[in-house]
VOZA-68083 format. One line per field, with one value per residue: x, y negated, z of N, C-alpha, C, CB in turn; residue number from 0; residue in one letter. Coordinates in pm, whole numbers, always signed. Glycine has a CB too. Layout:
<pts>
nx c(X, ...)
ny c(Y, ...)
nz c(Z, ...)
cax c(X, ...)
cay c(Y, ...)
caz c(Z, ...)
cx c(X, ...)
cy c(Y, ...)
cz c(Z, ...)
cbx c(X, ...)
cby c(Y, ...)
cbz c(Z, ...)
num c(NUM, ...)
residuo c(A, ...)
</pts>
This chain:
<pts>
nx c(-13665, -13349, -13080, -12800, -12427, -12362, -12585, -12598, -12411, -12485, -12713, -12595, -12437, -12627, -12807, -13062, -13266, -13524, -13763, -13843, -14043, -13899, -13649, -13445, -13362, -13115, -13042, -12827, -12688, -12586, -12524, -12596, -12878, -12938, -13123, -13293, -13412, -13516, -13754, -13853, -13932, -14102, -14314, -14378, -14302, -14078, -13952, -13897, -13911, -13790, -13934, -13981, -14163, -14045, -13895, -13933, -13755, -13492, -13497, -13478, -13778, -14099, -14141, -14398, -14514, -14363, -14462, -14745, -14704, -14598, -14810, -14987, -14845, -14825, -15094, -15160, -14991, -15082, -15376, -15353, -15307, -15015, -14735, -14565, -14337, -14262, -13948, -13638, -13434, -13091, -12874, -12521, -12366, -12325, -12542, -12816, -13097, -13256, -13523, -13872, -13976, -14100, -14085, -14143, -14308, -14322, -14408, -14343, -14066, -14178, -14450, -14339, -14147, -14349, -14488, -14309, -14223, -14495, -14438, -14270, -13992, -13643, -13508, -13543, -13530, -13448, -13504, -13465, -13516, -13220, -13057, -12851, -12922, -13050, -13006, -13279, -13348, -13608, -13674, -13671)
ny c(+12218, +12138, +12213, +12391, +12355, +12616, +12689, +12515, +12576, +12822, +12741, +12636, +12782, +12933, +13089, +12967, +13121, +13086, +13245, +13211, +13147, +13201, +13330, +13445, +13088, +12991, +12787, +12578, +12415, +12113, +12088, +11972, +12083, +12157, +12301, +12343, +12060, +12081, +12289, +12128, +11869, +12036, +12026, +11757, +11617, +11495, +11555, +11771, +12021, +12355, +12579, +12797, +13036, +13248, +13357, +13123, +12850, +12952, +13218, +13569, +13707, +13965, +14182, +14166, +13972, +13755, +13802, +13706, +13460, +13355, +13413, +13239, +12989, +13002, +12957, +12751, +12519, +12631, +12546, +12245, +12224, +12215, +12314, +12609, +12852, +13158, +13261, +13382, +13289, +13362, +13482, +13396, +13536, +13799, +14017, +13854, +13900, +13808, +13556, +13543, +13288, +12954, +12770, +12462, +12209, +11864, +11770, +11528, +11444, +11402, +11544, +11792, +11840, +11827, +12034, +12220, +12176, +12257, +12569, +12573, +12543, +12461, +12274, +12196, +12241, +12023, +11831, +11590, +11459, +11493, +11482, +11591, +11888, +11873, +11935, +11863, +11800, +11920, +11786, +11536)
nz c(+5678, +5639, +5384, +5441, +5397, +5309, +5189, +5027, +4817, +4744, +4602, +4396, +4244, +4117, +3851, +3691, +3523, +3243, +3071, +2791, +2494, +2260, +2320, +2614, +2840, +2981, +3292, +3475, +3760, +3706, +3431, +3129, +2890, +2613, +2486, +2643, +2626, +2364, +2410, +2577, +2396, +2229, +2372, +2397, +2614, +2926, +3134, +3395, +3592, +3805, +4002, +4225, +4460, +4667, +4934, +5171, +5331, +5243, +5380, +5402, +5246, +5241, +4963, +4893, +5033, +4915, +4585, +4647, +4716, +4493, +4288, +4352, +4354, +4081, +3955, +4088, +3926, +3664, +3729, +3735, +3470, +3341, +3130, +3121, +3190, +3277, +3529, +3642, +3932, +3962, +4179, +4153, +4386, +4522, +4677, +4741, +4594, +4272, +4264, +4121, +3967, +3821, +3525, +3478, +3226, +3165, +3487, +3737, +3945, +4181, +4245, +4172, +4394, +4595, +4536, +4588, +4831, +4946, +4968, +5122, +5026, +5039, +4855, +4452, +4130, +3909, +3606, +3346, +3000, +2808, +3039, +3276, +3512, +3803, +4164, +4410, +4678, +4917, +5180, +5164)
cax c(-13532, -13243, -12989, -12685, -12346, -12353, -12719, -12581, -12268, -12534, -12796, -12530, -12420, -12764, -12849, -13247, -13351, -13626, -13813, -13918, -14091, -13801, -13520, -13387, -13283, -13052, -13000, -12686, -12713, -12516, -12530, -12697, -12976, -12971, -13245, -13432, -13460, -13594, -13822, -13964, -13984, -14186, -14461, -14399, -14265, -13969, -13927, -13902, -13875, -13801, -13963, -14028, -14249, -13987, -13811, -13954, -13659, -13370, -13500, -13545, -13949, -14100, -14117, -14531, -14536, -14317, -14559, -14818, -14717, -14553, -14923, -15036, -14729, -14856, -15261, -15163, -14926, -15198, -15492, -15290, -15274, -14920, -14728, -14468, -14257, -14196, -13833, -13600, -13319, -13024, -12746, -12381, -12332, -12394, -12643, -12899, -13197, -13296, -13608, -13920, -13988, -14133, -14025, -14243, -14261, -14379, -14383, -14290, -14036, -14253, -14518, -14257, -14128, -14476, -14543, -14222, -14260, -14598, -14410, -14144, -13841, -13563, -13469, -13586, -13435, -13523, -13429, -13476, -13437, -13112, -12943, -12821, -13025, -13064, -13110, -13311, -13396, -13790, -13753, -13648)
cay c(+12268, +12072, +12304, +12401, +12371, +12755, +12705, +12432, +12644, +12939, +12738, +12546, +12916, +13074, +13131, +12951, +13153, +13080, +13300, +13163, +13237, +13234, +13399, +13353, +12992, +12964, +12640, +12546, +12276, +11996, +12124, +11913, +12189, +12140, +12413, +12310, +12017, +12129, +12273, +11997, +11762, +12046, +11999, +11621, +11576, +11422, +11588, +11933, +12083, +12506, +12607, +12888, +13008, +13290, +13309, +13023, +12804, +13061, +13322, +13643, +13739, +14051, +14170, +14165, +13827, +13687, +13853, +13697, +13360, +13349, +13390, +13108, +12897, +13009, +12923, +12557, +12463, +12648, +12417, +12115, +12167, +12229, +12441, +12700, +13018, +13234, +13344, +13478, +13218, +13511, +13440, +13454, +13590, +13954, +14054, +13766, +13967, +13731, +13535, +13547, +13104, +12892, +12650, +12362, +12062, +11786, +11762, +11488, +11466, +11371, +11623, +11903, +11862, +11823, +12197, +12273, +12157, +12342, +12689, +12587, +12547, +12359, +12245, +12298, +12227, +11911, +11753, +11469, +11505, +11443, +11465, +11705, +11959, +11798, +12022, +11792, +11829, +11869, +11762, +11399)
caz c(+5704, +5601, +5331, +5479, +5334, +5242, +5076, +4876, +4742, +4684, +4519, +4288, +4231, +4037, +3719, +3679, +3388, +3180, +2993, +2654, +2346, +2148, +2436, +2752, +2836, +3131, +3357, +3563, +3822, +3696, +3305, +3037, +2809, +2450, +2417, +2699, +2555, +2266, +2477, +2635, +2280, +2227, +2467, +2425, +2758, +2855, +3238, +3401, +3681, +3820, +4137, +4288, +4626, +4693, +4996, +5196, +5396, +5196, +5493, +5296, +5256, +5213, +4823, +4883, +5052, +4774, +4507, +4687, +4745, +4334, +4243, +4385, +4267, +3918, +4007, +4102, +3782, +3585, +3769, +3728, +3319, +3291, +3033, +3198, +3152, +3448, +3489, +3779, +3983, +3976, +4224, +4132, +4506, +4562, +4850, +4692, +4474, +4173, +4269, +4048, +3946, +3739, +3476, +3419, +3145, +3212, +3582, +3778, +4035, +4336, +4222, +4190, +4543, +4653, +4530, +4647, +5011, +4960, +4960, +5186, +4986, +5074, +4720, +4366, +4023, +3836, +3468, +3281, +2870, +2753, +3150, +3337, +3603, +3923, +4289, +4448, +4817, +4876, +5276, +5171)
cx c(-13435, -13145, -12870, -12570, -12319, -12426, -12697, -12491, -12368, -12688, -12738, -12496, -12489, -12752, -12990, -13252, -13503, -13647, -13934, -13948, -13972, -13636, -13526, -13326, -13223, -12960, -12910, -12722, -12581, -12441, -12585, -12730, -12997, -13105, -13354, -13492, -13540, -13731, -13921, -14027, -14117, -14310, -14413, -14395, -14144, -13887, -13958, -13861, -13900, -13814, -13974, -14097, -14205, -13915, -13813, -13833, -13545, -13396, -13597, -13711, -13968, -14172, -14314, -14570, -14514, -14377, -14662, -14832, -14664, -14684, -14994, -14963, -14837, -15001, -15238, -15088, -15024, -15323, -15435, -15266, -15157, -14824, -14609, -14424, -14213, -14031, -13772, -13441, -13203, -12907, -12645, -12338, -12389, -12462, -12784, -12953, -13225, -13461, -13717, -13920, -14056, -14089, -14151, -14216, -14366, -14472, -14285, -14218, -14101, -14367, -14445, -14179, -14237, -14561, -14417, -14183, -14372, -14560, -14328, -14008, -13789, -13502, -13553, -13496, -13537, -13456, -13492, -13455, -13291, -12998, -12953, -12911, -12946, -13055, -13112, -13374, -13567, -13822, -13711, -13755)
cy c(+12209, +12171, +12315, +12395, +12502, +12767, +12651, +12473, +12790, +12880, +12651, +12671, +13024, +12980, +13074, +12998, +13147, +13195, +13263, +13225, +13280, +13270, +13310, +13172, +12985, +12810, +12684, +12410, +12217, +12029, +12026, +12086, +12148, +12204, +12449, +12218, +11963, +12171, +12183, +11934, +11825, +12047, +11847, +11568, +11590, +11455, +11705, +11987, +12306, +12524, +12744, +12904, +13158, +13259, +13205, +12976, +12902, +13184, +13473, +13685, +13858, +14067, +14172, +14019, +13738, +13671, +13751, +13513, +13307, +13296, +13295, +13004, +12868, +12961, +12782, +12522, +12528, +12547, +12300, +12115, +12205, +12331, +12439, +12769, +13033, +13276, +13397, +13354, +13381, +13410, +13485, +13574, +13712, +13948, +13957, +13850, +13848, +13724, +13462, +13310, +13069, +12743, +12582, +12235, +12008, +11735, +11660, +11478, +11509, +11494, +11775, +11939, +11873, +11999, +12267, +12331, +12238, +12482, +12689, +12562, +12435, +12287, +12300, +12217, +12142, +11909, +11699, +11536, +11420, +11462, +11606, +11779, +11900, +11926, +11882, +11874, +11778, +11807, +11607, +11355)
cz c(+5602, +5503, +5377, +5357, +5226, +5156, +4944, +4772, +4637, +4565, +4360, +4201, +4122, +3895, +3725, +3554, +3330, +3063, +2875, +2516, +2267, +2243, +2587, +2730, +2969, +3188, +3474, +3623, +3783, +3548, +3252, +2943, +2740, +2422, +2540, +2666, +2438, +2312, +2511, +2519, +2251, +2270, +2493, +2560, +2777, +3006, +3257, +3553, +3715, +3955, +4160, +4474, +4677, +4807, +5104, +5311, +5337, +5286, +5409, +5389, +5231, +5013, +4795, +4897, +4933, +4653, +4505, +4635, +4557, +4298, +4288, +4303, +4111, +3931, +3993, +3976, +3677, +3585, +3715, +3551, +3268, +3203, +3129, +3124, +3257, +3377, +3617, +3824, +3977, +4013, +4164, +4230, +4508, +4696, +4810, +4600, +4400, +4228, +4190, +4055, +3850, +3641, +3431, +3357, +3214, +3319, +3582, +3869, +4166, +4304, +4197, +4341, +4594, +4674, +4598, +4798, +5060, +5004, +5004, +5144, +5022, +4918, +4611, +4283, +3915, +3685, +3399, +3082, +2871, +2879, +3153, +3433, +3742, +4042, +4344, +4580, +4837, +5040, +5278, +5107)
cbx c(-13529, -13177, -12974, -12687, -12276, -12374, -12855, -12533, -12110, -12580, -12914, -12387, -12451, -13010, -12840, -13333, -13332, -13626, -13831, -13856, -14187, -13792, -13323, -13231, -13345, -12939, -13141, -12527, -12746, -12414, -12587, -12613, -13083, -12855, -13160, -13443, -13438, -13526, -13775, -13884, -13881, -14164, -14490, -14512, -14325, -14002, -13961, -13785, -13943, -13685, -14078, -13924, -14475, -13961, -13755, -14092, -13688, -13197, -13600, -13427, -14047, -14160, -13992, -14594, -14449, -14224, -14606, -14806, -14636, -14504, -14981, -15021, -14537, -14840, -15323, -15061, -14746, -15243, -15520, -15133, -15267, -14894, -14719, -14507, -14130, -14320, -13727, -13540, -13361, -13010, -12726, -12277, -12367, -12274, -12536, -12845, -13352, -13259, -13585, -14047, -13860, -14212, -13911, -14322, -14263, -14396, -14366, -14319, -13990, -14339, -14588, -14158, -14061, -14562, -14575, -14167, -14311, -14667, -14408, -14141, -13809, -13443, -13341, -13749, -13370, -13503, -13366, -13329, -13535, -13144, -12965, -12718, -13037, -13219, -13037, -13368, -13286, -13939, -13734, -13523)
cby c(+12422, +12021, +12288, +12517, +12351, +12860, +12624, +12294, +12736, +13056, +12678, +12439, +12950, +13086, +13295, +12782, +13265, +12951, +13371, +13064, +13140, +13071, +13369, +13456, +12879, +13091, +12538, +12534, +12270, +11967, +12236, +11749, +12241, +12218, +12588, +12296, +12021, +12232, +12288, +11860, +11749, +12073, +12114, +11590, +11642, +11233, +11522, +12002, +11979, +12589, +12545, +12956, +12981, +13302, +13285, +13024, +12803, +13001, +13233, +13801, +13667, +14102, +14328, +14256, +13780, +13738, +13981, +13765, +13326, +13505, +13477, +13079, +13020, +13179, +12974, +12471, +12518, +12770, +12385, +12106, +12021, +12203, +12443, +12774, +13046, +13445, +13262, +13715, +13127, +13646, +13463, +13338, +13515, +14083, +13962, +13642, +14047, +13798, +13520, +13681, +13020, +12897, +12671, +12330, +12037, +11780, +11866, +11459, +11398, +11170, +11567, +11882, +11769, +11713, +12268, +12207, +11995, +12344, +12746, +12689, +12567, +12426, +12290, +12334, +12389, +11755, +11819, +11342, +11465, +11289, +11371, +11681, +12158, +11702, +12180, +11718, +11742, +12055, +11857, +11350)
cbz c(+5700, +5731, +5220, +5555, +5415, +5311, +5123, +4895, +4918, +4836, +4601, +4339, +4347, +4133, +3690, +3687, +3375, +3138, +3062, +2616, +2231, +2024, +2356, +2816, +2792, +3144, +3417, +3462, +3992, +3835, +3277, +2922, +2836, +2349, +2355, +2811, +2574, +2204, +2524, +2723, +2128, +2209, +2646, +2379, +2861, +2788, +3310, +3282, +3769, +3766, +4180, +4255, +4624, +4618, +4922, +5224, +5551, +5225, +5660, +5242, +5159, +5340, +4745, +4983, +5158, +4732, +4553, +4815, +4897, +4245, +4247, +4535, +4224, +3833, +4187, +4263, +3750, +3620, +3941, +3838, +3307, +3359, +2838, +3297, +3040, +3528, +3403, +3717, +4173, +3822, +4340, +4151, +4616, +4576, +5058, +4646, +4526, +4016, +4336, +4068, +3915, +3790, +3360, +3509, +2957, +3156, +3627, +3767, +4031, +4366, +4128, +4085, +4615, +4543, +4347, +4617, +5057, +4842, +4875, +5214, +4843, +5182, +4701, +4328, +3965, +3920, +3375, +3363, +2717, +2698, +3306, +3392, +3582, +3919, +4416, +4357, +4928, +4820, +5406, +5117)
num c(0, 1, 2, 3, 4, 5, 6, 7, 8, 9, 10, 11, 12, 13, 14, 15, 16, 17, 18, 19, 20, 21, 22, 23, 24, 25, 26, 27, 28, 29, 30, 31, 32, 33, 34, 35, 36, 37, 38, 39, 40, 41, 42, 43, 44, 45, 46, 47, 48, 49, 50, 51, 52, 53, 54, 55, 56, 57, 58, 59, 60, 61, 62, 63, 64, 65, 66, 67, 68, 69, 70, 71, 72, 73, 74, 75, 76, 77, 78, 79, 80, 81, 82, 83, 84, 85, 86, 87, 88, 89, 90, 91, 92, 93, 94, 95, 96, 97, 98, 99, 100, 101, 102, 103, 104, 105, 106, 107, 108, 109, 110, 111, 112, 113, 114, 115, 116, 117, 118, 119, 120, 121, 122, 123, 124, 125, 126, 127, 128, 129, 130, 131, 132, 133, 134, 135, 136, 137, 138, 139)
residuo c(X, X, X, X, X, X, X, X, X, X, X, X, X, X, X, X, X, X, X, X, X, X, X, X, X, X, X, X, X, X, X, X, X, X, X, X, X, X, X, X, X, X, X, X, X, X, X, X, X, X, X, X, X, X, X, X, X, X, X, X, X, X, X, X, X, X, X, X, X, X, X, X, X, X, X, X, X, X, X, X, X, X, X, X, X, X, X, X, X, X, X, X, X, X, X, X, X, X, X, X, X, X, X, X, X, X, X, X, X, X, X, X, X, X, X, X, X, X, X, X, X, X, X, X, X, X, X, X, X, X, X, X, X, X, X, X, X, X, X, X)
</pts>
């Protein structure tokens, strides 16, 4: 499913918070992260991506399914090695509940859409060190 105009206004819109050892860190699409960056140096990785398996196509899920399908999310970036911190996307827009996610270092693009596309989403939230946060579309 392709993102609509509205999706793209509501996913430019959220809050991706991370939940890290040392506080919240919160990402903005089309921000540069001083203190995600930090972040990353520390796990010696130099890419990042925030997914979540909330929600699949933006079509709300039930708060069990969501649960359900999270724990998996977290299973595979666990299998795969990678260091994380769960946190919660939190829309600007009222009527949108904050959906649970995951931030992951050192993840590559194509392997972050790959889990992405896995759980349906139409987008997730990329970054590079030193750039800005990406939404990158997972059905291209």
């Amino acid at each position: 499913m392709t993102r609509t105009p509205d999706l793209e206004t509501l996913y430019r819109n959220t809050t991706f918070r991370v939940e890290a050892p040392n506080g919240h860190l919160d990402i903005r699409i089309g921000d540069k992260h001083p203190r995600i960056d930090s972040v990353l140096s520390e796990h010696n990785a130099t890419e990042w991506a925030y997914i979540t398996a909330w929600n699949p196509g933006s079509r709300p899920t039930s708060t069990e399914q969501n649960a359900l399908a999270q724990e998996k999310l977290i299973k595979i970036v666990q299998d795969r090695g990678f260091r994380f911190y769960l946190g919660d996307g939190i829309p600007d827009q009222e009527g949108w509940a904050p959906e649970r996610s995951v931030w992951i270092a050192g993840i590559s693009r194509e392997e972050a859409v790959e889990i992405g596309r896995q759980f349906g989403q139409n987008a997730i939230v990329v970054g590079n060190l030193g750039s800005v946060a990406e939404l990158l579309d997972c059905d291209e």
